[in-house]
N, C-alpha and C positions, 0 to 999 in steps of 0.2 A: 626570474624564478618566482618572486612575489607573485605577479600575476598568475602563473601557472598555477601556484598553489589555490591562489583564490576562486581560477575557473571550476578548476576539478570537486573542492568543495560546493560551487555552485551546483555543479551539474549531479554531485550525489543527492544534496537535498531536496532539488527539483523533481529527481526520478522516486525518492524515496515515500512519497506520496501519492504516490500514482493513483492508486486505486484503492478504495476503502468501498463499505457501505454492503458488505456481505449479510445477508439479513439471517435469521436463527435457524432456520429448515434445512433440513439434515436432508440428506438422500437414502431412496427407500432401503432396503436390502437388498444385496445382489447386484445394487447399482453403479455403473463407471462415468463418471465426469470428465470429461475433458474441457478442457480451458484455452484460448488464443485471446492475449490483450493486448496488443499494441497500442502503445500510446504518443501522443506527440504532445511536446514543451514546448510555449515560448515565453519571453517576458515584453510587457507593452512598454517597461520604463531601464532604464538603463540600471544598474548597482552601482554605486560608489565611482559613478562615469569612467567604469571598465570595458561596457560593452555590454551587449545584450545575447543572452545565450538562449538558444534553439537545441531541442533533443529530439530523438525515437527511440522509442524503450522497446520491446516488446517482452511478455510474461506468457509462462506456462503454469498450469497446475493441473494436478492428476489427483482424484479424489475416488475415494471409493466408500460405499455404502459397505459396513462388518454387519451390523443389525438398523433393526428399524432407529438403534436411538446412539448409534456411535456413526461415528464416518472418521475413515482415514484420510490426512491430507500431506499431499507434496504441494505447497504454494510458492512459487517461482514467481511474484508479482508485486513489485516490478521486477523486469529476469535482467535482460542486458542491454545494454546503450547501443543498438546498432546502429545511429549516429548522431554526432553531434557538434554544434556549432557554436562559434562565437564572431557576433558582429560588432567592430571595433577598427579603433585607429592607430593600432599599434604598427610600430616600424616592421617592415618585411623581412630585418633581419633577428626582431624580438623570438623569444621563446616560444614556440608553438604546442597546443593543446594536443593528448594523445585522445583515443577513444577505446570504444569496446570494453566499457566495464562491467564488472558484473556485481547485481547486488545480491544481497544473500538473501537466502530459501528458509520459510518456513517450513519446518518437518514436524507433525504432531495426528494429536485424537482431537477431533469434536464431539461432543457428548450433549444428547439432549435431558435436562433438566426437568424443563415442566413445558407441555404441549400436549396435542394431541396423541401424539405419538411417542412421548418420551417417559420418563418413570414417573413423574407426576404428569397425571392427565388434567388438564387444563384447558379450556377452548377458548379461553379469553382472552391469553397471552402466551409466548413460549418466551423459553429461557435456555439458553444453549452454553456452555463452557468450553473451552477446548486450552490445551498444554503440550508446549512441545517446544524445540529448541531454533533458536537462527544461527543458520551455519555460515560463516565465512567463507566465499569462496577463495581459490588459487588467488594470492596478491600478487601485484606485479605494483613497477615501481611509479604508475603514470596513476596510481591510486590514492595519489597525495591526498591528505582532508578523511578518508576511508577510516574507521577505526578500527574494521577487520577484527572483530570480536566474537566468539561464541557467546551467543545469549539464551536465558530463559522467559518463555514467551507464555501470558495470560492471554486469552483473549475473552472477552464475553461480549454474548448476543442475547439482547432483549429485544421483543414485540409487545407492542400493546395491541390488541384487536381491537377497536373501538366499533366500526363494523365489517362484515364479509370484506366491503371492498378495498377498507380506510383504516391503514394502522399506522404507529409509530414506530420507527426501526430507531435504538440504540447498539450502537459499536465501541467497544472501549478495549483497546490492548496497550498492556504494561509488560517491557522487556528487562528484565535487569541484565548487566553486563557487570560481572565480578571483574575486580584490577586485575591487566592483565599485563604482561612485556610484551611490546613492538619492539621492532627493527625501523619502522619507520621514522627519517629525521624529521618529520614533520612537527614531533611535537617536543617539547622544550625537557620534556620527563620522559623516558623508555617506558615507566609503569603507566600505561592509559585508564584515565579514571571516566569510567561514565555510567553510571550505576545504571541510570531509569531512562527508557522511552515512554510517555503516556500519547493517544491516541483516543480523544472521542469524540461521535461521530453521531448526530440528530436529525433523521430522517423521516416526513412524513411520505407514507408510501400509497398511493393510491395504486387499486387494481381493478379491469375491465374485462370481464370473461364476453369475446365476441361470439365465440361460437364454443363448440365441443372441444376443439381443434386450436383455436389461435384467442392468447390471453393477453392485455394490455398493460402495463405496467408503469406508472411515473411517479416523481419525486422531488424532491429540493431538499438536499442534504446541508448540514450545517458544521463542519470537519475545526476542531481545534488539535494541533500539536504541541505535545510538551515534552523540553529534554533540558532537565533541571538544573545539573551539572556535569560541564563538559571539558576536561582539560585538553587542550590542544597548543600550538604554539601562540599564543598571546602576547609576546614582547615581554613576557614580565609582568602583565597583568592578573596569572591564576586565573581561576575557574570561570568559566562562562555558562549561561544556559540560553535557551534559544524556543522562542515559541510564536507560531501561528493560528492564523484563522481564516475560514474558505467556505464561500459559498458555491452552490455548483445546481445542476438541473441534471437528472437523466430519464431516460424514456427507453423502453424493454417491449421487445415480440415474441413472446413464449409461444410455437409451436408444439402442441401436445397433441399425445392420442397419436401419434404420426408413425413410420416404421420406425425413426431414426428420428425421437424428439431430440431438439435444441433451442437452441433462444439466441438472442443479439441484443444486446445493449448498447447503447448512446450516453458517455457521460462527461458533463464539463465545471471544470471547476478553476475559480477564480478566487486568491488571496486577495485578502481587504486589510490587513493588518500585522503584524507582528516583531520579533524581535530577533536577530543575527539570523535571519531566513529570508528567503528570496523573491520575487513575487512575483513567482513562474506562474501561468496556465496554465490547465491540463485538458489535452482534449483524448479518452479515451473511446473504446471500441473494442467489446469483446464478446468473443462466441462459445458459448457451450454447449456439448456431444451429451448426450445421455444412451450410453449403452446397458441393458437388464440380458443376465445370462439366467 
């Protein structure tokens, strides 16, 4: 059972970083976003010589343009473990890993700040805010490690322009999660204490306009995670916190002007460092629809 508790916490905090580095730019009015992320896990080095865990995530999100300077968002990213693995030399009659789990969805507003296009006009940088809640999905009991929490979610987006092609993209979200009661025996106290998720996120973003038509996009982001206090079952030890750091590359094909613009992204990212976290890679890939009514 030990084991099993520790995969399953692997495998949340693996998935749970999937994907960051959403840059400030709202979507026009009238505009629908769709989103397809799949992403794949692995780790190069063993944990705790438990074994080495392998995942596939894949994520949804549905966004809509309200006006030029709000957008609605459903973020589903990461969405669900459609599968995942553990390689190890555990007896064939030990405890076996379940799958299929789901992480929870952001639901909220984005609101542009200062840009172009937003209540302060600014050309030099944009500044985006957005609020809104993480919701728990259906728990089940193979979600040991899960804290299964409603939270409230900051997020903020900054750009610097420095020029047309070369800016700096900042990412930073804080979730607070008020004390709540589980049913789950995983943790040593029913009342779950985990106040704060921090996330941020340092990308220099270069962009290539080829033509009218198709736009080039690349980067090297710089992702720290922090989760300050975290009670779970410890032996008796009380509160923990847990923090990472990752560097990554992606590269983007913006189709515009098109009937049916979209785009593809390529992105990889690799922990160098941190503390009660795993030190999964991530290799994503995701596609977005842009439908105007």
């Amino acid at each position: 059972m030990k084991m099993l508790s520790v995969f399953m916490l692997m495998i949340l905090l693996a998935a749970a970083g999937a994907v960051h580095g959403e840059d400030s730019a709202l979507l026009p009015e009238k505009t629908l976003r769709l989103s397809l992320a799949p992403s794949f896990g692995f780790q190069v080095q063993e944990w705790d010589d438990e074994g080495k865990v392998t995942l596939f995530n894949t994520g949804l999100a549905i966004e809509y343009g309200v006006t030029g300077w709000l957008t609605a968002q459903a973020l589903w990213i990461p969405g669900i473990n459609v599968w995942s693995g553990l390689k190890t030399d555990l007896p064939a009659n030990a405890d076996k890993p379940k799958f299929g789990l789901l992480m929870d969805p952001f639901l909220g507003f984005k609101a542009g700040i200062m840009g172009a296009e937003a209540l302060i006009v600014r050309n030099d940088m944009r500044l985006s805010l957005a609020a809104g809640v993480k919701a728990p999905m259906a728990a089940t009991e193979e979600r040991e490690g899960d804290r299964h929490l409603w939270g409230s979610s900051i997020r903020a987006y900054y750009d610097y322009i420095i020029t047309p092609v070369y800016y700096l993209n900042t990412y930073l979200e804080a979730v607070y999660y008020p004390d709540q009661w589980s049913d789950n025996p995983a943790y040593t106290s029913r009342t779950v204490y985990h106040p704060l998720d921090i996330t941020l996120e340092l990308e220099n973003r270069f962009r290539y306009p080829v033509d009218d038509t198709l736009t080039l996009q690349w980067g090297l982001p710089l992702t720290c995670g922090v989760a300050p206090w975290i009670n779970r079952n410890t032996g008796g030890k009380g509160m923990e916190s847990q923090y990472s750091f990752s560097a990554g590359a992606f590269f983007m094909v913006s189709f515009v002007k098109t009937a049916v613009p979209f785009d593809l992204s390529l992105r990889y990212s690799a922990p160098f460092a941190g503390r009660n976290e795993q030190p999964v890679h991530r290799l994503t890939l995701m596609g977005r629809v842009y439908i105007t009514h």
